[in-house]
N, C-alpha and C positions, 0 to 999 in steps of 0.2 A: 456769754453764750445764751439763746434763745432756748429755754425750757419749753418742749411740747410735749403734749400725749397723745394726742392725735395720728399727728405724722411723725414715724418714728424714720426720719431718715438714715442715721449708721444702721439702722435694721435692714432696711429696703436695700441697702450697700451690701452689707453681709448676704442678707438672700441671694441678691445678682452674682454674688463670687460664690458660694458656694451651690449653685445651682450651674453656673458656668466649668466651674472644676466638676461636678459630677458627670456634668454629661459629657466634658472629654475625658474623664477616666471612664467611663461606659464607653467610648467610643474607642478607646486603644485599648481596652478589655476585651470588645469584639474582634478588633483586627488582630488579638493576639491568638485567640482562640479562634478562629477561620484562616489565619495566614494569609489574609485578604488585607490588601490596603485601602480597596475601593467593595462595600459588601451592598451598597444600593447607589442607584443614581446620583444622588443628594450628595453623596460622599466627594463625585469628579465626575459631571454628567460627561463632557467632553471623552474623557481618557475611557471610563466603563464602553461610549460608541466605539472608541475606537479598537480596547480589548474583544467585543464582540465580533467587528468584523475581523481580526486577526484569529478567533477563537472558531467561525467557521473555515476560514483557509488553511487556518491547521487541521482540520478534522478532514476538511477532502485531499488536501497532500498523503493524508493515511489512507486514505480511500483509495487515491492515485496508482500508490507505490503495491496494496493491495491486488490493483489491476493491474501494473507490470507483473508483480509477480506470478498470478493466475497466467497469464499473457506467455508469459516464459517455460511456464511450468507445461504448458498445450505444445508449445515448438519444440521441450526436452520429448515427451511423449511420441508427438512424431517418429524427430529422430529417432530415438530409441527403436520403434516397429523399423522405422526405413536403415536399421543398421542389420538387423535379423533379415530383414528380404537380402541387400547386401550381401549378405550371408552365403543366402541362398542362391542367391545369383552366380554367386562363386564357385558353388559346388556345382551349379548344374554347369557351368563354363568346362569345369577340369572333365566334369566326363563326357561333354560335349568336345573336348579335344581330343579324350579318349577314341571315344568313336567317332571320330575324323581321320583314325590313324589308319586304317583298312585290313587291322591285323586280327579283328574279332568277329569271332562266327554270329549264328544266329540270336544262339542263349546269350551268348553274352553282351548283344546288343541288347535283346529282350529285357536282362536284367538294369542296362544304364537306362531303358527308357521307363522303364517300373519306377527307378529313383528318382529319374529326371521328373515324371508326370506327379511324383509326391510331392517335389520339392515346388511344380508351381503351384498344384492346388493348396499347400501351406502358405506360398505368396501369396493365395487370394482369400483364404480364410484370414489373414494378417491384414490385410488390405481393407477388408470388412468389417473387422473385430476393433479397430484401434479408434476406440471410444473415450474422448475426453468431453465433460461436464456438459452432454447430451448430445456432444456435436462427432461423427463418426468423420476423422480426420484424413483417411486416405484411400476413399471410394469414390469420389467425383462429387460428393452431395454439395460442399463447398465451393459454390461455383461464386461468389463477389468477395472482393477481398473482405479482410477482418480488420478492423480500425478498433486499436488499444486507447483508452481513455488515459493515458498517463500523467496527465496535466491536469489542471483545476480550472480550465477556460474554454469557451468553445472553438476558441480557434484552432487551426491546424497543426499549428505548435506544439499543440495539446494533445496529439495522435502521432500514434505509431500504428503505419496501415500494413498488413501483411499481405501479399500478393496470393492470390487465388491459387496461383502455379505452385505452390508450395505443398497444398492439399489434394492436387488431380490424381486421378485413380490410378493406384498401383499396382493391380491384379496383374494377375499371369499376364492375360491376352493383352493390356493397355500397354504394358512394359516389352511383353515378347514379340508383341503380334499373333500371337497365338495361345492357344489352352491344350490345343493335343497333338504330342510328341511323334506320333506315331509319319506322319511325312516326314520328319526332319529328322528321323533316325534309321530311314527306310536304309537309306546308304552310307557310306563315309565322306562320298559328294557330298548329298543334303547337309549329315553333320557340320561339314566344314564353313557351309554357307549356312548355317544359322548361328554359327558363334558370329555373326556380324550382329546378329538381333542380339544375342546377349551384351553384347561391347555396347551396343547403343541404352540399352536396361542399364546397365553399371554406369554409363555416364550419366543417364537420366535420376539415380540416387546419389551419386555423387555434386552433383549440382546441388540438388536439392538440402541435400548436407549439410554443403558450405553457403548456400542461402539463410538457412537455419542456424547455423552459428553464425551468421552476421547480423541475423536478427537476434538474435538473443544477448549479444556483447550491446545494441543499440536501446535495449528495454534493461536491463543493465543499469546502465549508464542513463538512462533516465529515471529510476528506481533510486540510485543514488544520489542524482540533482533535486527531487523530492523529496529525498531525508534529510537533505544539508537545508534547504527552505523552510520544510518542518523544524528544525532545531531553532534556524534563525530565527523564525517568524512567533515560537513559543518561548525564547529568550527575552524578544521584545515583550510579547505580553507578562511576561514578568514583572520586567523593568515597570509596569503600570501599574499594573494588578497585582504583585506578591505584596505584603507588609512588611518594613526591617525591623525585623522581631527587639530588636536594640534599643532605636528608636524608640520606640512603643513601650516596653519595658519603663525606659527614662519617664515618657511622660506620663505613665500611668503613676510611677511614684512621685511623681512633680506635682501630677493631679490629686492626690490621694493627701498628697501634706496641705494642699491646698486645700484641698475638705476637711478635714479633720479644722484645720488652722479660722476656715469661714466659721465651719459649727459652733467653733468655741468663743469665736467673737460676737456672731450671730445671739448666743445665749447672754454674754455680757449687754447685747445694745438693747434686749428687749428687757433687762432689767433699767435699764438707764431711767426711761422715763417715771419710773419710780421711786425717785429724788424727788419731786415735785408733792409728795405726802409728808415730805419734811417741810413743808414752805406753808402746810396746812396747823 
């Protein structure tokens, strides 16, 4: 065997493994400590692009289901105002039958039209007051439908469009055809012929009702096909991106005997060449 001092080759051997073993024990010391399997480019340039684009689509699927729910949350609110008018519609019907009957004098017409003229200027303070996240939802202002963002693409697919009809003014006059009671309770004639206008009021929230739960069963059910694609699509980026803590574990002690194992041979080869002072 060639004696040198020079070039200490089992030296250069030891360095390259024990510099080899360090920095993958540095490198599954970090993915154990980040739970990351990929923590820069260099790690899996490929799979970090491909976690990224899956790591925006998860974040607008949140965004998405966000927007059904906001979305849902606008068409419960309606509802809810267009169940009180409902209400009202009701009561002014029973004593609008009342005085269709022809059995009550003046006062006590006077008094069903005192009730009746309260209950639609509450229809129309209800009609004006029903305010959701700055949009006053059933006073006519909403005149082009409303298009829900449910989706994370611009296509159409991507929307839930709400029909204008849904938010048309609800006040007395738009629903009764009228604001003042006082023709339509002159007589028990008149009364009779205006429970026609309230029949056509009660359909026209009734409609609207079951428009509103059908929208809302459809934002729904798209709120949910965005959670299931959120789940899937942050499972996959797992699958790339998490570290198996196991793994890593293994080779950091795989790494770590393997250092300790270079250092100690490392120190033996750089003594080696110092055989050669016995040949002096």
């Amino acid at each position: 065997m060639t004696i040198t001092v020079n070039t200490n080759i089992p030296s250069l051997t030891a360095q390259k493994s024990l510099n080899t073993a360090t920095d993958k024990m540095n490198v599954a010391m970090q993915r154990m400590s980040t739970g990351q399997r990929i923590n820069s480019s260099k790690d899996d340039a490929a799979g970090m692009a491909v976690v990224t684009k899956l790591d925006y689509k998860v974040g607008s699927l949140a965004v998405a289901q966000d927007n059904g729910q906001m979305g849902a949350a606008m068409l419960e609110t309606a509802e809810g105002v267009l169940g009180v008018i409902s209400d009202n519609l009701a009561r002014i019907r029973d004593l609008t039958e009342q005085a269709a009957n022809g059995t009550y004098g003046t006062d006590a017409m006077t008094a069903i039209k005192t009730e009746v003229q309260a209950r639609m200027d509450e229809i129309t303070r209800l009609s004006n007051s029903s305010e959701f996240n700055g949009k006053v939802l059933l006073n006519g202002s909403i005149s082009e439908n409303i298009k829900l963002q449910v989706g994370i693409t611009s296509e159409d697919t991507s929307v839930i469009e709400l029909d204008s009809g849904l938010f048309a003014n609800a006040n007395a006059s738009s629903l009764l055809g009228t604001s003042d009671v006082t023709a339509n309770y002159a007589t028990d004639a008149a009364a009779r012929s205006f429970l026609t206008n309230i029949d056509s009021a009660l359909a026209n929230i009734t409609t609207r009702t079951t428009l509103l739960g059908g929208y809302q069963q459809r934002i729904i059910s798209a709120v949910d096909a965005a959670g299931v694609m959120e789940t899937n699509l942050t499972s996959a980026a797992s699958l790339i991106q998490d570290a198996d803590i196991a793994e890593e574990s293994s080779t950091y002690i795989k790494r770590q005997i393997l250092q300790q194992t270079s250092a100690s041979l490392l120190a033996t080869a750089n003594q080696a060449p110092s055989i050669a002072l016995n040949l002096i």
